[in-house]
Each structure stands twice: as C-alpha cells, then as structure tokens.
C-alpha positions as CSV (number, residue, x, y, z in Angstrom):
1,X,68.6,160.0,-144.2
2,X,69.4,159.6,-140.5
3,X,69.0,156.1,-139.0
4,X,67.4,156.8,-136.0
5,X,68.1,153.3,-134.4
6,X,72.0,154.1,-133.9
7,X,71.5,156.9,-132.0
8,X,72.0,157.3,-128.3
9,X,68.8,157.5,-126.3
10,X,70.4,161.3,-125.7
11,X,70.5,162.0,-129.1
12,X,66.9,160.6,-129.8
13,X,65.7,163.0,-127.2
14,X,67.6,165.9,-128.7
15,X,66.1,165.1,-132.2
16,X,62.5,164.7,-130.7
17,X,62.5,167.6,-129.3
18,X,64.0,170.0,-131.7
19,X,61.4,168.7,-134.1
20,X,63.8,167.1,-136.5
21,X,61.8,163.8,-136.1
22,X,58.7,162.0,-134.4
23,X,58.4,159.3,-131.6
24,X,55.9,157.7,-134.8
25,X,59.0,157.6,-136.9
26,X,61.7,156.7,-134.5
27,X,59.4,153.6,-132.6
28,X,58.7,152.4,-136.3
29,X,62.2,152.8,-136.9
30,X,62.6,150.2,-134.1
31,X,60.2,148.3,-135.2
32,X,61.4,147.6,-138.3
33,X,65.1,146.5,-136.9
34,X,63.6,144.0,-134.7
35,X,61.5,142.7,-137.9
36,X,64.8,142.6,-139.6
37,X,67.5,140.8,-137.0
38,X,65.6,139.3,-134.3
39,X,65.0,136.2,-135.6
40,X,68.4,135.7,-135.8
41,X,69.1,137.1,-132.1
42,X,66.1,135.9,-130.1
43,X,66.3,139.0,-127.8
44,X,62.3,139.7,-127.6
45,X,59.8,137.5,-126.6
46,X,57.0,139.3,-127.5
47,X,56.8,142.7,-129.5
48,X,53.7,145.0,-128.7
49,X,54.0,147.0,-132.0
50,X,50.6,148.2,-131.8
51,X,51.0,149.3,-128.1
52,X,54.2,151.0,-128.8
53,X,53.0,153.1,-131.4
54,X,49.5,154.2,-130.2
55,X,51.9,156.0,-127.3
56,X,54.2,157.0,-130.0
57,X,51.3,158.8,-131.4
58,X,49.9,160.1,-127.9
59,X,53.7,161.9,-127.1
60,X,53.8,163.3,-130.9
61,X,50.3,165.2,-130.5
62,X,51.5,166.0,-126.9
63,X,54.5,167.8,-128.0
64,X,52.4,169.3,-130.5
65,X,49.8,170.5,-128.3
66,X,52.6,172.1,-126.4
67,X,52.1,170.2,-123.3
68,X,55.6,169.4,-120.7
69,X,57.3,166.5,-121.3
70,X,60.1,164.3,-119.8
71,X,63.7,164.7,-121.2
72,X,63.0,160.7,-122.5
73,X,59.3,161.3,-123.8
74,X,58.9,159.5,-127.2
75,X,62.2,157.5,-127.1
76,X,61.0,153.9,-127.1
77,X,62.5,150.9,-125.0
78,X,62.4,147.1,-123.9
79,X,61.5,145.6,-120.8
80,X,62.7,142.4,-119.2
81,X,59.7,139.6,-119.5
82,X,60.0,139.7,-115.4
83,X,58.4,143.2,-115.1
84,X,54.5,142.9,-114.9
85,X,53.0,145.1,-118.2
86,X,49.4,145.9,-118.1
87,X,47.6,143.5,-121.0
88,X,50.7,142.6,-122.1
89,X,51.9,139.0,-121.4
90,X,54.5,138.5,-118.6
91,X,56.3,134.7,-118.3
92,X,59.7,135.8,-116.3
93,X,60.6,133.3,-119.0
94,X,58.7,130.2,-118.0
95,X,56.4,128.0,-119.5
96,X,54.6,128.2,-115.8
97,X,53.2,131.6,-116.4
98,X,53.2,131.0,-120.6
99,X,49.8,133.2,-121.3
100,X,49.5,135.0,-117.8
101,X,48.7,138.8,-118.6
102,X,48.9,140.7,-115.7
103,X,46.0,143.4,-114.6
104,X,48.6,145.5,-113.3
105,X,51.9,147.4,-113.7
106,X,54.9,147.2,-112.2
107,X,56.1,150.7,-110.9
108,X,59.2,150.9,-113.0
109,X,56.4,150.4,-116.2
110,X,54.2,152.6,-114.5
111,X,57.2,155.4,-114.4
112,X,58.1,154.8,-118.0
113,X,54.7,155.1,-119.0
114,X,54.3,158.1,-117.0
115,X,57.8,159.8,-119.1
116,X,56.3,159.1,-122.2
117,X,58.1,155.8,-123.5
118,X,56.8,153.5,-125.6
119,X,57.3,149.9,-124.8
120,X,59.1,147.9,-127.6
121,X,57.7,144.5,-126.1
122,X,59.3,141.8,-123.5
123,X,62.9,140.6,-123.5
124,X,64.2,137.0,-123.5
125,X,65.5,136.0,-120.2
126,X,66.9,132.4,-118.4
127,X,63.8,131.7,-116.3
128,X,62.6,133.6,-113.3
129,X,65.9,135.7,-113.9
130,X,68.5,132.2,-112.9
131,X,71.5,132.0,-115.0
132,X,74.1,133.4,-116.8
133,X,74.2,132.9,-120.5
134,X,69.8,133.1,-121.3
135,X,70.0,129.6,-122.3
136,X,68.0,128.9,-119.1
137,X,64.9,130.2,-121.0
138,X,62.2,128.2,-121.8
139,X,61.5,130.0,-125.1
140,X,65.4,129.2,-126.0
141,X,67.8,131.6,-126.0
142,X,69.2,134.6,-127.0
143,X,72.4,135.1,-129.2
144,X,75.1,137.7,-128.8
145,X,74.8,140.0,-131.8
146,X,79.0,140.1,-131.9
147,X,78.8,136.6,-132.7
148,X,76.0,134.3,-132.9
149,X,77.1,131.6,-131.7
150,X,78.1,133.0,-128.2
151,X,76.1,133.9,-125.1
152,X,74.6,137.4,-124.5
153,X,75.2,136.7,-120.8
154,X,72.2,136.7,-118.2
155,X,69.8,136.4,-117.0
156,X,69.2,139.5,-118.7
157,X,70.6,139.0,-122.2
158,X,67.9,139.7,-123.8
159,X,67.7,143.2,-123.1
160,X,71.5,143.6,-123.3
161,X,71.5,142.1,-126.8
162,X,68.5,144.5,-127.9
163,X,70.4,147.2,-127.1
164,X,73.6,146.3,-128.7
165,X,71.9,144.7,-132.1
166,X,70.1,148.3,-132.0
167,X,66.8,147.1,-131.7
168,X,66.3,149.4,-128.8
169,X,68.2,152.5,-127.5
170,X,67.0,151.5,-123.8
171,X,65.9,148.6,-122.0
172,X,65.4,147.3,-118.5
173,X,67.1,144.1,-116.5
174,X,67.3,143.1,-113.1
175,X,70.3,142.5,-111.2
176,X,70.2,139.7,-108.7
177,X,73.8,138.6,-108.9
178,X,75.5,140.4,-111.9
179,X,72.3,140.2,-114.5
180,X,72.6,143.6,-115.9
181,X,76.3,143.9,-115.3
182,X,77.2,140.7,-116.8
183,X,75.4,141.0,-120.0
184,X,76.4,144.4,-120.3
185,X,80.2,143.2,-120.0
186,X,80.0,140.4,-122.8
187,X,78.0,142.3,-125.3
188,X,79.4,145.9,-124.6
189,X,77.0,148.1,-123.6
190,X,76.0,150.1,-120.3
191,X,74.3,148.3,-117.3
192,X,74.0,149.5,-114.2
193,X,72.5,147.8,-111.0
194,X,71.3,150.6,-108.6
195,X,71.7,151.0,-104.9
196,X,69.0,148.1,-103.2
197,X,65.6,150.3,-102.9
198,X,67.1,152.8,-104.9
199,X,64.4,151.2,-107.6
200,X,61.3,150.0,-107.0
201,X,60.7,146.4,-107.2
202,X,57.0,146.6,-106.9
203,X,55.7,144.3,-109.8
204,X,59.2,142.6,-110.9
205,X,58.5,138.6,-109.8
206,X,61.0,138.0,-107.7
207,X,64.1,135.7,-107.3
208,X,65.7,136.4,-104.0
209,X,64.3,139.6,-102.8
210,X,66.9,141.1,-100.4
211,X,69.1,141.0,-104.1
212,X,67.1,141.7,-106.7
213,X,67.0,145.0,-108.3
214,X,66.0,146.8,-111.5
215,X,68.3,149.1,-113.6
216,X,69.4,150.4,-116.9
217,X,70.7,148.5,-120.4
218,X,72.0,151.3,-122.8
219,X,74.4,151.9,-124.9
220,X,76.0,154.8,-123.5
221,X,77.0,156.3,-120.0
222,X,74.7,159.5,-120.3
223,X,71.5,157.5,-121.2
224,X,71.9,154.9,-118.1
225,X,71.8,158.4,-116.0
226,X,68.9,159.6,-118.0
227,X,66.7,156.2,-117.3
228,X,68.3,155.7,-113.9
229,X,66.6,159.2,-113.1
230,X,63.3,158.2,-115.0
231,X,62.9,154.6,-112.9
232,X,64.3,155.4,-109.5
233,X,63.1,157.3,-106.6
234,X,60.5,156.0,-103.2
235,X,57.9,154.0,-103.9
236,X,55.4,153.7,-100.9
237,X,54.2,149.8,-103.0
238,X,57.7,149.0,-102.0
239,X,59.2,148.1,-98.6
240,X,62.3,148.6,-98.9
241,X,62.5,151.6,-101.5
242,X,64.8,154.2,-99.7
243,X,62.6,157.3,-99.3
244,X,65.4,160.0,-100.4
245,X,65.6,161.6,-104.1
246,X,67.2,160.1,-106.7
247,X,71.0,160.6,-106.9
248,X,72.2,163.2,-109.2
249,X,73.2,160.8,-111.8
250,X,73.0,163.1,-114.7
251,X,75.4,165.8,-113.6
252,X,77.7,163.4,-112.6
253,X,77.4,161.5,-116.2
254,X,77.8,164.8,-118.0
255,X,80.4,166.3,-115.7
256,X,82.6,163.0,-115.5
257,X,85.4,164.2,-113.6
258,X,87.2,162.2,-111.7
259,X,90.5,164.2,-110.9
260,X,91.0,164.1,-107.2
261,X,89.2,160.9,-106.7
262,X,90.9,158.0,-105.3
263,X,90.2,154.8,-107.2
264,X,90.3,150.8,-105.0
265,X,92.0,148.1,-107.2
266,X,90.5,145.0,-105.1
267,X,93.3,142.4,-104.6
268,X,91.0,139.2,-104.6
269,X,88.7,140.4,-107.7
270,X,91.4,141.6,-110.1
271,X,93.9,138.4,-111.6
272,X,93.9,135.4,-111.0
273,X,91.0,133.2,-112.8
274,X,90.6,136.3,-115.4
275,X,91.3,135.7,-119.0
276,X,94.4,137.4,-120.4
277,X,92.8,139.7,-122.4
278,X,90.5,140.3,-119.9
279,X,92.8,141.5,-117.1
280,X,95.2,143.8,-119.9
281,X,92.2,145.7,-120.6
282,X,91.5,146.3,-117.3
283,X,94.9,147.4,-115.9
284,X,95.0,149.5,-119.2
285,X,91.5,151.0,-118.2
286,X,93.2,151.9,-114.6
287,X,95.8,153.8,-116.3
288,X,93.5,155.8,-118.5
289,X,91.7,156.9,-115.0
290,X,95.1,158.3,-113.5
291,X,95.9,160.1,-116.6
292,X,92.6,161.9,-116.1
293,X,93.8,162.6,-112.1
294,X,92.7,159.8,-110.5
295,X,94.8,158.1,-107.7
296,X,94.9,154.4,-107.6
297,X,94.5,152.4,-104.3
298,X,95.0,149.0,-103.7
299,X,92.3,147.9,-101.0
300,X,91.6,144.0,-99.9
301,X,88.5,142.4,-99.2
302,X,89.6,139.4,-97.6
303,X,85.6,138.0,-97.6
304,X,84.7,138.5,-101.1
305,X,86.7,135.0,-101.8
306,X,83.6,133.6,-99.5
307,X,81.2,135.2,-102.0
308,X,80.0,133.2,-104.3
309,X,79.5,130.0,-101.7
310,X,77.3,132.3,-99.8
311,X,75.3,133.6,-102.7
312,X,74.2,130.4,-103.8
313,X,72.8,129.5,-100.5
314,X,71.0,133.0,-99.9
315,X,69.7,132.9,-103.3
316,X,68.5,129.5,-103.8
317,X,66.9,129.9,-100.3
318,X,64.9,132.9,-101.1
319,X,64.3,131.6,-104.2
320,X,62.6,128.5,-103.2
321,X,60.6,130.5,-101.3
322,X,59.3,132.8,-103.4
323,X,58.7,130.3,-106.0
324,X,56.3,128.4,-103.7
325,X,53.4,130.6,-105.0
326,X,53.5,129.0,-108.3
327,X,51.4,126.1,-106.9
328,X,48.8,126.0,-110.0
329,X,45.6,127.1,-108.0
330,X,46.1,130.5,-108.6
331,X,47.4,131.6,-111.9
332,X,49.3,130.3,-114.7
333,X,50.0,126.9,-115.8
334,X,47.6,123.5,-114.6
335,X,48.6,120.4,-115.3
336,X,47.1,117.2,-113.7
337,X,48.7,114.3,-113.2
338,X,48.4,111.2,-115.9
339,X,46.2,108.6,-114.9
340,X,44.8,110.1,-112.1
341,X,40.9,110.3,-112.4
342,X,40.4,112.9,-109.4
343,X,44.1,114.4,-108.3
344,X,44.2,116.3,-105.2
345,X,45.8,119.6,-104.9
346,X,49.1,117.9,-104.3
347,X,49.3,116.0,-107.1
348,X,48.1,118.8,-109.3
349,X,50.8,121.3,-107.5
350,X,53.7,118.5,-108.0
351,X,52.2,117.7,-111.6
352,X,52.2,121.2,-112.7
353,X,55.9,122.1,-111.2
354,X,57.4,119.6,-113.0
355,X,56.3,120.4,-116.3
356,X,56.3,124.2,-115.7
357,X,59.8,124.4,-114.3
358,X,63.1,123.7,-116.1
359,X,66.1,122.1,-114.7
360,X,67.8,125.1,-113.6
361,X,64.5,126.4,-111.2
362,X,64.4,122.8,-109.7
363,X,68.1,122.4,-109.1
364,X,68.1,126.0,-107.1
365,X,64.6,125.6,-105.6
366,X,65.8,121.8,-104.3
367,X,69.3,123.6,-102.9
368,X,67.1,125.9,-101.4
369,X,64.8,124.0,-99.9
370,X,67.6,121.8,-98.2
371,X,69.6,125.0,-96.9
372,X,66.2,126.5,-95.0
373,X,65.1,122.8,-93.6
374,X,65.4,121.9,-89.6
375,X,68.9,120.8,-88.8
376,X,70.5,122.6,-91.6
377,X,69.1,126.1,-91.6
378,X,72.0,127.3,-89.6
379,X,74.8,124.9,-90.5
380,X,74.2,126.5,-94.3
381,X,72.0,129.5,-94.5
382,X,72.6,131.0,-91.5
383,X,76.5,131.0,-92.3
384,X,76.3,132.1,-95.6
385,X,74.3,135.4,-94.0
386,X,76.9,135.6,-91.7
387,X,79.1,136.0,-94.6
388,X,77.2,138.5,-96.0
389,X,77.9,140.5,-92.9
390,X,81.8,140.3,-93.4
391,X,81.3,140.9,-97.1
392,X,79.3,144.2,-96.1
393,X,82.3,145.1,-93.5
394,X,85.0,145.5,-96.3
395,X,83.4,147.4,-98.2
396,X,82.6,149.6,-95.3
397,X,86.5,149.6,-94.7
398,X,87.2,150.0,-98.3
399,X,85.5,152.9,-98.6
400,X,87.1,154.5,-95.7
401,X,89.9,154.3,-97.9
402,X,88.8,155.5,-101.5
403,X,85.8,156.6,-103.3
404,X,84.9,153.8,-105.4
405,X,86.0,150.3,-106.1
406,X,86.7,148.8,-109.5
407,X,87.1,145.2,-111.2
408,X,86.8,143.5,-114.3
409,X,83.1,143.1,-114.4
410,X,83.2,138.9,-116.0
411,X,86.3,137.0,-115.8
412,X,86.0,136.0,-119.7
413,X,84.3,137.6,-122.5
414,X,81.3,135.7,-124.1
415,X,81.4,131.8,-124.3
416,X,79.9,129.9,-127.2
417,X,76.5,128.5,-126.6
418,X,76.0,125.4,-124.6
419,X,79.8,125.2,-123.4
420,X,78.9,125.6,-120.0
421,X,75.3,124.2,-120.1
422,X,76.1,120.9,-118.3
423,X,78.5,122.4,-116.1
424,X,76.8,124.3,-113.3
425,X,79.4,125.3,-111.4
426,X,81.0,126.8,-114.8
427,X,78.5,128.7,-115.3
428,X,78.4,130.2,-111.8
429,X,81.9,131.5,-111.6
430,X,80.6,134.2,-114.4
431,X,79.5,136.1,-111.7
432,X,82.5,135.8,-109.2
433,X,82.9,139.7,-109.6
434,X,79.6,141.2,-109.2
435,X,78.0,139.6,-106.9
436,X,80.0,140.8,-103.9
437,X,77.4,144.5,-104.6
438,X,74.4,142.2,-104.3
439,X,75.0,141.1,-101.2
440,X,76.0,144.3,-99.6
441,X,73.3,145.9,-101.2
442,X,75.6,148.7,-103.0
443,X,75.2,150.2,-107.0
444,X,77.8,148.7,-109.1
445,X,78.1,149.7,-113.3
446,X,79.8,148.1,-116.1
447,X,80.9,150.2,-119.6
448,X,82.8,148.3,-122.0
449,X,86.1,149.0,-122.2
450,X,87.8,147.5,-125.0
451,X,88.1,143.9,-127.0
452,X,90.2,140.9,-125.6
453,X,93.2,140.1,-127.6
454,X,92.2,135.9,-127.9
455,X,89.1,136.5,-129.7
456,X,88.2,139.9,-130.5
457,X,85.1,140.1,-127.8
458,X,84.0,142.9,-125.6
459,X,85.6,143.0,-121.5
460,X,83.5,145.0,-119.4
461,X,85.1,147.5,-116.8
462,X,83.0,147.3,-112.9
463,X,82.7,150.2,-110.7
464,X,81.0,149.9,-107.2
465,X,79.9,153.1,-105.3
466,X,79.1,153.2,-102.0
467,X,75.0,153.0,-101.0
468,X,73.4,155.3,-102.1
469,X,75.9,157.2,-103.8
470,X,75.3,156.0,-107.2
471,X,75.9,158.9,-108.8
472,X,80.2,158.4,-108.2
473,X,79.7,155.5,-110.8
474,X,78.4,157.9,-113.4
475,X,81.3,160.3,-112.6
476,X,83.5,157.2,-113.2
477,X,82.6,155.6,-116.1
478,X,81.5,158.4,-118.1
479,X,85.5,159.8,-117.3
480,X,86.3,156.8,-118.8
481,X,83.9,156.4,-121.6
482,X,85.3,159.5,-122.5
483,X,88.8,158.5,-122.4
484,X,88.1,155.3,-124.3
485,X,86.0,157.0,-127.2
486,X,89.2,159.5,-127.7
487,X,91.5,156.3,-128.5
488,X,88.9,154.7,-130.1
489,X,87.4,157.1,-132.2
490,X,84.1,155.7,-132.3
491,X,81.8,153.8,-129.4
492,X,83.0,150.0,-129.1
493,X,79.8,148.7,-130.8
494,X,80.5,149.9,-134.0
495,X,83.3,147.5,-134.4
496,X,80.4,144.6,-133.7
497,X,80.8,142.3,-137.2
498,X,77.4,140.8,-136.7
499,X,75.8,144.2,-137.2
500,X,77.5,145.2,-139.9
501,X,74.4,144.1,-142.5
502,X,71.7,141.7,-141.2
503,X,72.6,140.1,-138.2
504,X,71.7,136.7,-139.7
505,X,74.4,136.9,-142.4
C-alpha cells in the first residue's frame, strides 16, 4: 500500500490525476500523520480537518464530473498562522490576536483555494513572524523532526518542520529576513523567498513591509516551482505586486541546466563565522555545479558586512509601526488595567500590549520606536537605508558579472533549544546570509545539500537571482538537486532518524 504522505507534491498530483488515488484519501492520509507526530513536533497550531476534507471531497467529485483542474488540485498543504484564512483562526502567533478569526482571505489563500488545495490548518510561528528558532511563539515552540531537541529555524519553522516530518507535502512561510530560507536550511527541505511583489502580500499581517514576502516550503525543487506558479502573479489588493506574469519557474525546475552559466562565490558570505561542516559542504556543492558546466566566479560585496546592523534598524522601525494597530479597540485581545475602576484608552492600550506581547515584539518594537523618534531618525534609520542602497548596488555590480549568486544559506546547522534564547544578538547572526535579498528586494532559494560532519544535521545551499528572474534559481538548484540525489541515492530526508517510526520515540 502506497504511503501517500512521502510523496512529492509532484508525485501526488501525478497519482490524483491518473486516478490511482483521491484528494479524500491523500488529505486523510495527512491527517492521520499529524494525529500521529505532532504532538511531538508542535508544527501546527490549529488543524482544520473538517475544512480540509469537505474541499478534498469538492476536487474528487470535480475530477469526476470531468471539470479542468489545476496541476496541484487535491494535493493538500499548510499555511503559516500569519496568513488571514476565512473562519479559520489567524494569531501570527500571539496571544494578542488568540481567538481573532478573520472575515477574509488573504490572496495567497484565496489562490490556493482557487487551485483546488485543501488547507491542512495553521503553522507554529515565533510571533508576528520575529525570530529565528520559533521559540518566540507564544503557543511554545516547534521542534526539528531530525532531532527534537533542536530548533526548526524561523520564524517559519513550523511550516518547514511540517513538511520535513511529512505532515504536509506543501506549505507556506514568509520571508522577512531569511524565514523560509532559514528553516528550510536547518531542517532540509526547499524554501524559496520570491522576488518583492512577485507574491502578493494582501492579507499576510505584516512585520516590516518593504521585506516581507510569501513563498514556498516543500520538499523538493519541482514542487517549490509548482506552488511558486500557483501563489504568485499581480494582485491589484497589493501595492507593490509587480504586474508581469509569473516567471517560468517550472521549465526551469524541470530543465535544470546550468551549463554555460556563470556561478558568484561572494567573498564576505562564504568562510569565516561558518561552521566547518557547514562551509565543506558548500565548497563541495560548488564543485558539483562545475562538473555539470557551470563556471565559478568569485564576486565581492563589500556592503553586505553592513547588513545585518542595517536590517535591524529597518525592520524594528517598520515593525513598530505596523504593530501600532494592535491598540485593543479594534480587534483581538482587551485587557484593562488592575485596579483601575474606569481606565482610559491609554491605560487599556498599555495594559493590553503588555500582556499580549512577548519579550521579543517589545524589544524590537522599543528599538524601533527609538530609531524613527526626532533627533535620531536620521543618525540610525536613515543610515541603515542608506545602506540598503549600497547593499542593492553590488548586487547590481555582481550581476554584471555572473548569473546568480550563491552562499551557505545559515552559518550552522540547527542549535538545541533555548541555547540562544537569552542571547539576542546570537540569535541574529542566523540570518547573516539571507538577509542581504531582503533588503535589495531579490528572490533567493535554499535546497539542502548534504549533513555537517560535527553532528550529522542538514546545511542548506543559497542561491540569489536577480529581480525578477526567479526562475535562474530553479534552474540552479534543481541542477543541483539532481547532482546531489545521484550521490546520494535517495532525497536527504530520508536519512532524518526522528522519522524513522513515531517522531516521539
């Protein structure tokens, strides 16, 4: 009997439609994986079983009735708790919105919904989509399925850990400074952060919104390019959505050819600070590329060193913004203030913040609020966008030079659980490498591409693609999916010790 939750969200579709299965069968099958190892993993927040298979059912009798559907119609998938889902509750994993159930989609949903794929439920995520490990939730965190005592990176770890425990064969995460990259890396699967407005973020609650951006969690080149297509594309509820066509991702993830092209090896993202194992796997990962007829370039990017001070001004400046509409007269939670017999709106707001809030939101939202005030707003935030500007201006030059850029996507694999909790600045440096692409508003993918020597954890290989040409990184890293399955023998998750049985053994 075929266990329909290791298959590639390609393969599902291929089975669906040749009628060797049902979306019924292969959502229960889901189902019924979460029932069994999420307890242990913590990816979902809340599972909409009932939802998922009443549209299930509705693509089964569709396909019946002989009706066109989508290549992805009837395989199911997860969707970061930060995406608003019609009746479904919505916290961007916070106990400010805890029980806030949105009357509305957001358009990445309302594509999904529109292809025919049932919604698993809500991922785990660190709150309003800040940090790096998921521990930052208020509903506690997530655990990586290769070990359970490690991090499944974040924000977006929930959704990466979904997919890798195979309790989905898709989900959705944002990237705002490495989120779906990140993850990806330390739990090896696929994530890939689109061009900015290549995706719409109509209905995602936003962070820092000249960063964020929605993409695909999968477990395999091919079906990133399948959901890529499915979620991207103008959106007239979205500002800044690029009103072109979507890339062609999926002829460049089947093609994968990459002889000709001329690979960048960025001096200040490629040794020093990276774990061992980390950087062997990454040179090694270069030299697979040139034996498929690839030419290696070494580019520099003299700014990117400047990155990560100027991202954590930009971001906690937006941030703080944006998070100002969480004052407790409009939705979610209310609390009043003890002792008060008739609190003004003031007290109430400041009351209801500091219980909603965690310590992470407050520390970036009291950054922010110092970087945008008089006196300082250029000294610090004006600066760090001027950064930004330089940042944007070697990668311009770079790719003057060669057709994409690549890195190692983390500069360690997974670290244990609460290592780094206390340690904020620790926990920053995870996204040293990928957040240089936020800034300059550029797609940027991470594939796993092999296990570090010192523990026996997945490394994650980067590629970055100029704007809008996101379908180079599918070329890329399905070349070297490729290349790495042939010396493997089998994709990298099937070496994952946690899912051998239960993943609470």
């Amino acid at each position: 009997m075929t266990d329909y939750t290791r298959l590639t969200a390609a393969q599902l579709a291929d089975a669906l439609a040749s009628g060797e299965t049902t979306s019924v069968e292969v959502t229960q099958a889901h189902l019924d994986r979460i029932a069994e190892v999420d307890g242990a993993i913590h990816a979902f927040l809340q599972v909409d079983a009932e939802g998922a298979l009443a549209a299930a059912q509705g693509v089964d009798e569709a396909r019946a009735a002989g009706e066109p559907l989508g290549l992805l119609a009837g395989v199911p998938i997860a969707v970061k708790d930060i995406l608003a889902t019609r009746g479904l509750e919505t916290t961007a994993g916070s106990k400010i919105l805890a029980g806030w159930i949105p009357p509305y989609d957001a358009t990445v949903v309302t594509r999904l919904r529109a292809a025919g794929m049932p919604i698993l439920g809500k991922t785990n995520m660190d709150e309003f989509a800040m940090g790096s490990s998921t521990e930052h939730s208020a509903y506690g965190p997530t655990h990586n399925p290769w070990a359970l005592d490690r991090i499944p990176g974040g924000s977006g770890g929930g959704s990466a850990a979904a997919v890798a425990a195979f309790e989905a064969p898709l989900a959705i995460g944002t990237d705002t400074g490495g989120s779906i990259r990140q993850p990806a890396a330390v739990t090896g699967t696929v994530g890939t952060k689109p061009t900015y407005g290549g995706v719409s973020r109509y209905g995602i609650i936003a962070l820092a919104s000249s960063l964020d951006q929605a993409g695909p969690c999968t477990r395999s080149v091919l079906d990133a390019a399948l959901l890529h297509e499915v979620m991207g594309g103008h959106d007239l509820m979205d500002s800044t959505s690029i009103d072109a066509p979507v890339p062609p991702v999926v002829e460049a993830a089947r093609r994968g050819d990459v002889s000709g092209m001329k690979i960048g090896v960025i001096k200040e993202i490629s040794g020093e600070g990276f774990q061992p194992g980390i950087k062997r796997l990454f040179d090694e990962s270069v030299q697979l590329l040139v034996s498929r007829g690839a030419e290696v370039v070494e580019v520099t990017c003299p700014s990117f060193e400047k990155g990560l001070a100027a991202y954590y001004l930009i971001l906690p400046s937006e941030a703080s913004s944006n998070l100002a509409r969480f004052d407790a007269m409009r939705y979610g939670l209310r609390v009043g203030p003890e002792g008060v017999e008739h609190p003004s709106a003031e007290q109430v707001m400041a009351a209801t913040r500091e219980a909603g809030f965690g310590d992470e939101v407050k520390r970036r939202i009291i950054l922010g609020t110092y970087a945008l005030s008089a006196g300082y707003y250029d000294a610090y935030y004006g600066h760090a966008q001027k950064v930004r500007t330089l940042i944007a201006r070697d990668f311009a030059a770079a790719y003057e030079k060669v057709d994409v850029l690549v890195t190692p996507t983390a500069p360690t694999t997974a670290f244990k659980l609460g290592e780094k909790l206390d340690d904020p600045m620790a926990m920053y440096l995870n996204d040293v490498a990928t957040i240089p692409a936020n800034l300059a508003g550029i797609p940027g993918m991470s594939i796993p591409n092999g296990l570090a020597a010192e523990d026996g954890l997945p490394s994650g290989f980067q590629i970055l693609a100029p704007a809008t040409k996101d379908e180079r990184l599918y070329e890329v890293a399905a070349a070297l999916e490729a290349a790495l399955h042939d010396s493997w023998g089998a994709p990298i998750l099937a070496q994952a010790p946690a899912l051998a049985g239960k993943a609470d053994n």
